[in-house]
C-alpha positions in Angstrom: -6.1 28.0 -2.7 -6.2 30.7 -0.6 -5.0 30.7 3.7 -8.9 31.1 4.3 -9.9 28.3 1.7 -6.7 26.4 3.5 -8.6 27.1 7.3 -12.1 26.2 6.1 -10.4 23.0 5.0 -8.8 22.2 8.2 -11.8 22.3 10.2 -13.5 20.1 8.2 -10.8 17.8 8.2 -10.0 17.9 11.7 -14.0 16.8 12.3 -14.2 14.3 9.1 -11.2 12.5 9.7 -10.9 11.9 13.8 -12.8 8.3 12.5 -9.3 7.4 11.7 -7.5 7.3 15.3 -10.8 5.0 16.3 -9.6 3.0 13.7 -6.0 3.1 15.0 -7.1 2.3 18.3 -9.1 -0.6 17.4 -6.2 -2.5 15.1 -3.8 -1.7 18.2 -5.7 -3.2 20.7 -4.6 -6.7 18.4 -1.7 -5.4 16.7 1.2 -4.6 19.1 4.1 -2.7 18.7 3.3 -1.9 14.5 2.1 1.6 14.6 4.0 2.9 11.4 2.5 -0.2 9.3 -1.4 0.5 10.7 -0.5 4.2 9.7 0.3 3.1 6.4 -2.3 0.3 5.7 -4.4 3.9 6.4 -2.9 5.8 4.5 -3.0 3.7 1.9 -6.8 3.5 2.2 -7.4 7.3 1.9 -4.8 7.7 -0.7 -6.5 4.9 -2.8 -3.4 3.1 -3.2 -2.9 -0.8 -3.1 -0.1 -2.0 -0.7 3.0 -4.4 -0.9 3.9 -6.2 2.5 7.2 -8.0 3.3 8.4 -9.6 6.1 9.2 -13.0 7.6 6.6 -15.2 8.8 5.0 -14.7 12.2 5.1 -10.9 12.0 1.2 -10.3 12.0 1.4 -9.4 8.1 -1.6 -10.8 7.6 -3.9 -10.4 11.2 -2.9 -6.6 10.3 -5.0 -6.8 6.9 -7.7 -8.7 8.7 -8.2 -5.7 11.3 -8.2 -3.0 8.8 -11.0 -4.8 6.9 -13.5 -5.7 10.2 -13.2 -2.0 11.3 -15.0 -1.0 7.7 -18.5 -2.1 7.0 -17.5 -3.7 3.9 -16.6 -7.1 1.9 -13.3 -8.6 2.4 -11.8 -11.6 1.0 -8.3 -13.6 1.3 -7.0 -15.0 -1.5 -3.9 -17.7 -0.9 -1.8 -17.4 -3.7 -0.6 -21.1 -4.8 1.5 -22.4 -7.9 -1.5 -24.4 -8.9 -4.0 -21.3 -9.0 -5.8 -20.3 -11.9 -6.5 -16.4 -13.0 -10.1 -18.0 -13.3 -9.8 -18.6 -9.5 -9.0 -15.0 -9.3 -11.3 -13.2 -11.4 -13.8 -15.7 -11.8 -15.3 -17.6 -14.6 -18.3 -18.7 -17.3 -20.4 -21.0 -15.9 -22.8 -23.4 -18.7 -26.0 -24.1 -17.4 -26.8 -27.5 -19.4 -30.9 -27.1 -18.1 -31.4 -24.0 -20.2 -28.0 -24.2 -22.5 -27.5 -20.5 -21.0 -24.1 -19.3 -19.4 -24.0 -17.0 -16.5 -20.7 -15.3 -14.9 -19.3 -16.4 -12.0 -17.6 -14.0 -10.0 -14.3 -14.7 -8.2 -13.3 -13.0 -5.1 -11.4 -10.1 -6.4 -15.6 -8.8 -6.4 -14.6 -7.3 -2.6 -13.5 -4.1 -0.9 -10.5 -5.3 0.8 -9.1 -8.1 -1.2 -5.5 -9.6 0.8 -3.4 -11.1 -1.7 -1.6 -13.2 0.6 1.9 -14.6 -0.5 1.2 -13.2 -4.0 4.8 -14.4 -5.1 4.1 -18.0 -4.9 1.4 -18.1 -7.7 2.5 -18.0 -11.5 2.9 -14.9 -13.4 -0.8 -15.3 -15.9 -2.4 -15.0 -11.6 -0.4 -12.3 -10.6 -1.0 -10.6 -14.2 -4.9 -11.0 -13.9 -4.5 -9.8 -10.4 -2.5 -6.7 -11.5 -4.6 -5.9 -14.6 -7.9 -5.3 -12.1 -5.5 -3.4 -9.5 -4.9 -0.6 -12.3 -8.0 -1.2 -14.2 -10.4 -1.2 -11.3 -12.4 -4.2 -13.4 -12.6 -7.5 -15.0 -13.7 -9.1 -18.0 -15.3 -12.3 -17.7 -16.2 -13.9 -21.2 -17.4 -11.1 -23.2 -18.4 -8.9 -20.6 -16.7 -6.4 -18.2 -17.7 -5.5 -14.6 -16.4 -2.8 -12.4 -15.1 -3.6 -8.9 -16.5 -2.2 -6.0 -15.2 1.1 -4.5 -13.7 1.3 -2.2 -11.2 -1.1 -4.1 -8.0 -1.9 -2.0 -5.4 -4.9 -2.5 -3.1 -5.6 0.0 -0.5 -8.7 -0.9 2.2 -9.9 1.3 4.8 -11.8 0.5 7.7 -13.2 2.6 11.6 -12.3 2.0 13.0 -16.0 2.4 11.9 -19.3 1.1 12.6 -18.0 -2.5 12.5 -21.6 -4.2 9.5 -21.7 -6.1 8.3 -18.4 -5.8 7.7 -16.2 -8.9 8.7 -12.8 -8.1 6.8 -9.8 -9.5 8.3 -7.9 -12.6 9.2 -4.3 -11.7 6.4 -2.9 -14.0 3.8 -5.1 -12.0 5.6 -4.3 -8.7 5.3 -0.7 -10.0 1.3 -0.4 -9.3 1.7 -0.5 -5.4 1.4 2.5 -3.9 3.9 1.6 -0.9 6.5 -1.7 -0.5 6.4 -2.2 3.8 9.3 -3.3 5.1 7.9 -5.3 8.8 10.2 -5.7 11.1 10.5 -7.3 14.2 9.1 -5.8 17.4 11.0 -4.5 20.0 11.6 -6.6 23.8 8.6 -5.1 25.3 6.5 -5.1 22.7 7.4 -8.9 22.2 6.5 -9.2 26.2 2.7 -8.1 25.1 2.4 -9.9 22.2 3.1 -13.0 24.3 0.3 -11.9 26.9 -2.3 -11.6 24.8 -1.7 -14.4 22.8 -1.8 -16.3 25.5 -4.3 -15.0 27.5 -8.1 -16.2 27.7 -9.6 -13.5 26.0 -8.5 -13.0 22.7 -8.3 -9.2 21.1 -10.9 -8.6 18.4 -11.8 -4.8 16.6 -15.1 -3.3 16.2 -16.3 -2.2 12.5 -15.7 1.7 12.8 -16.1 3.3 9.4 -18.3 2.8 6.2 -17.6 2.5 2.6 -19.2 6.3 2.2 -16.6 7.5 5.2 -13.9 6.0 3.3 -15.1 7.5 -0.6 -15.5 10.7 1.3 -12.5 10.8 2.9 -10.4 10.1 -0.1 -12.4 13.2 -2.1 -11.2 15.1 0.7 -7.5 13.9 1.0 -7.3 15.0 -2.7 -8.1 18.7 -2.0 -5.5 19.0 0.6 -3.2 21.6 -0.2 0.4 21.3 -1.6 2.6 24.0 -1.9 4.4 24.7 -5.0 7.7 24.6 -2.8 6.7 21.2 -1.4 5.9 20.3 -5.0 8.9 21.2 -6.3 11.0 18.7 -3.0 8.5 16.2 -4.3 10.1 16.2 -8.0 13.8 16.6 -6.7 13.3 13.7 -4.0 12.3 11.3 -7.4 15.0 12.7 -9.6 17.7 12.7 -7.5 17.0 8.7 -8.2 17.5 9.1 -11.6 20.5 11.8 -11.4 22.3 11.2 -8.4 24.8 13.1 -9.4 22.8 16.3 -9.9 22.6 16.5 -5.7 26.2 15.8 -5.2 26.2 12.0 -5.2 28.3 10.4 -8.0 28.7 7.6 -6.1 25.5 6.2 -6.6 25.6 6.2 -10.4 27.1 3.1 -11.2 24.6 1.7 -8.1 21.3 2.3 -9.6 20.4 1.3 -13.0 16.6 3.1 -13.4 15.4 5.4 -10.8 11.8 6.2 -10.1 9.3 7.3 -12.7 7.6 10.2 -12.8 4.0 7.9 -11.6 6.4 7.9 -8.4 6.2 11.5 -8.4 2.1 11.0 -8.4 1.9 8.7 -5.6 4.4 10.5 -3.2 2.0 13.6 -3.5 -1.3 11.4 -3.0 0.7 9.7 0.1 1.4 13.0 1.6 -1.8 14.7 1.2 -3.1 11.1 2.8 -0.8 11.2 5.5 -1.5 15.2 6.1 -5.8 13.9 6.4 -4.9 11.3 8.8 -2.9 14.2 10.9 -5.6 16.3 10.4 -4.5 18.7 8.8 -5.2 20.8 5.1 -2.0 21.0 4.1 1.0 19.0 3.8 4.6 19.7 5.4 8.4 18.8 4.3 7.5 16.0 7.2 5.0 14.1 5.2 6.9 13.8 2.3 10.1 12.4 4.0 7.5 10.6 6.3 6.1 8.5 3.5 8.8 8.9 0.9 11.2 5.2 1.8 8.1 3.4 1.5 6.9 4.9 -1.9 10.3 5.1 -3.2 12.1 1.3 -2.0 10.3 -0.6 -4.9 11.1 1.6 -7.7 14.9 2.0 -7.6 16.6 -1.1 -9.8 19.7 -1.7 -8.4 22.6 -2.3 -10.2 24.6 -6.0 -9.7 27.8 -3.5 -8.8 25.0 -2.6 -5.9 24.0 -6.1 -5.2 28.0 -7.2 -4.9 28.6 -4.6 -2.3 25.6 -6.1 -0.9 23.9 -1.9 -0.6 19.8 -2.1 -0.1 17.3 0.5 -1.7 16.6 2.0 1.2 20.6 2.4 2.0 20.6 4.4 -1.5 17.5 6.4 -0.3 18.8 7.3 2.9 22.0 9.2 0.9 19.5 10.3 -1.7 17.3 12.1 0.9 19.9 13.4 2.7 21.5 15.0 -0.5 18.4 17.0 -1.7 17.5 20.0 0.0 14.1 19.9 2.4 12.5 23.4 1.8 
């Protein structure tokens, strides 16, 4: 791509994509003090890639998912994740008409645009698995047939740090699907001040529907254009191998602390999560900055740590910070 391809780009983007900070605005005028997570949860949406969110209860984990989906004209559906839920409840089921002896497919309500997953950890691992399968596979099989899910197709599950008894935690090759783990944390003293006014108050915040299903497919065509240079490329390999060879950037340290690093799909979806976080900047072409923007919250889920790590009681994203320090920003 050449500079004028990359300029012919950029005005288009800059017009296509100022939907986005409506969208913003709308989820903030309910959502206070979270600005990086309704970045991401955007982010995510362009980039086409299905979000992990963690945090303690009371944190607007799930109000957050609510907002994105009423600012898009589509179908959303929640889906409370028990230990007595069925994949069938998931996916759906056969249904046998005794009138007529014929069977007919019930669909379950993963058939949405925005599906929230909430506490997805609490249900068994045959739910999560038939969750999972039409995440990557992007359908479902239902007796002998298959049907596509509708696009836009985005999962967001959340799932909550403490209470741990009876949960079933996700494998790392399942947990390996989401595009980003979020880490919520609690807002700050002021913030906290306007949460408690307007959840107290007598008029209670609500968002408008903003975009369309067509914005959104567009969008992400666009996203995927955006331009990456070969020098950017080349930060966004190093950044994902420096999990696997720490010592390669000067950190031996950190050998005996990580057991498997990130995979080269990591690679993938730090690119698509720049270029995504580049569109929703506005711009054609992504900077050094987006990568190290995005790159804790692709990376955190990825990295297994060693039990030498968990005794010295050291956190993915304390290993990231040294990794991404270590490797050279171009």
């Amino acid at each position: 791509m050449n500079a004028q391809d990359v300029r012919a780009l950029n005005a288009r983007i800059e017009q296509e994509s100022r939907y986005l900070d409506t969208m913003l605005s709308e989820i903030e005028g309910v959502i206070v003090g979270q600005r990086q997570l309704i970045e991401r949860l955007l982010v995510g949406l362009i980039a086409d890639g299905h979000l992990l969110l963690e945090g303690v209860p009371g944190l607007a984990k799930t109000t957050a998912v609510k907002c994105l989906a009423a600012t898009i004209q589509a179908k959303f559906q929640r889906i409370q994740f028990t230990p007595d839920l069925l994949p069938a409840d998931i996916i759906g089921t056969v249904i046998y008409h005794q009138r007529d002896g014929s069977f007919a497919a019930k669909q379950g309500p993963v058939f949405a645009n925005v599906v929230l997953a909430d506490e997805v950890n609490r249900a068994p691992a045959k739910v999560q698995s038939a969750l999972l399968e039409a995440m990557q596979e992007r359908q479902v099989t239902i007796g002998d047939r298959t049907y596509p899910l509708a696009a836009p197709f985005l999962v967001l599950a959340t799932q909550n740090p403490i209470e741990l008894e009876g949960t079933y935690p996700l494998p790392e090759a399942q947990i390996d699907r989401f595009l980003f783990k979020l880490r919520i944390d609690y807002p700050d003293r002021e913030a906290e001040i306007e949460i408690l006014e307007r959840g107290t108050g007598s008029v209670v915040p609500t968002v408008r529907p903003i975009a369309t299903t067509t914005q959104i497919l567009q969008s992400r065509d666009t996203a995927r254009a955006v331009y990456v240079d070969r020098r950017v490329q080349e930060y966004i390999v190093d950044l994902v191998r420096a999990t696997r060879e720490p010592v390669a950037v000067g950190l031996p340290r950190l050998k005996p602390l990580l057991d498997y690093g990130a995979s080269p799909r990591a690679s993938i979806f730090l690119a698509l999560a720049a270029k995504a976080y580049a569109y929703l900047n506005h711009r054609a072409y992504v900077v050094p900055d987006d990568v190290i923007a995005v790159a804790p919250d692709v990376l955190r889920h990825r990295l297994i740590l060693s039990y030498e790590a968990e005794a010295e009681e050291l956190t993915a994203d304390d290993l990231l910070t040294e990794v991404m320090g270590a490797v050279k920003v171009p």
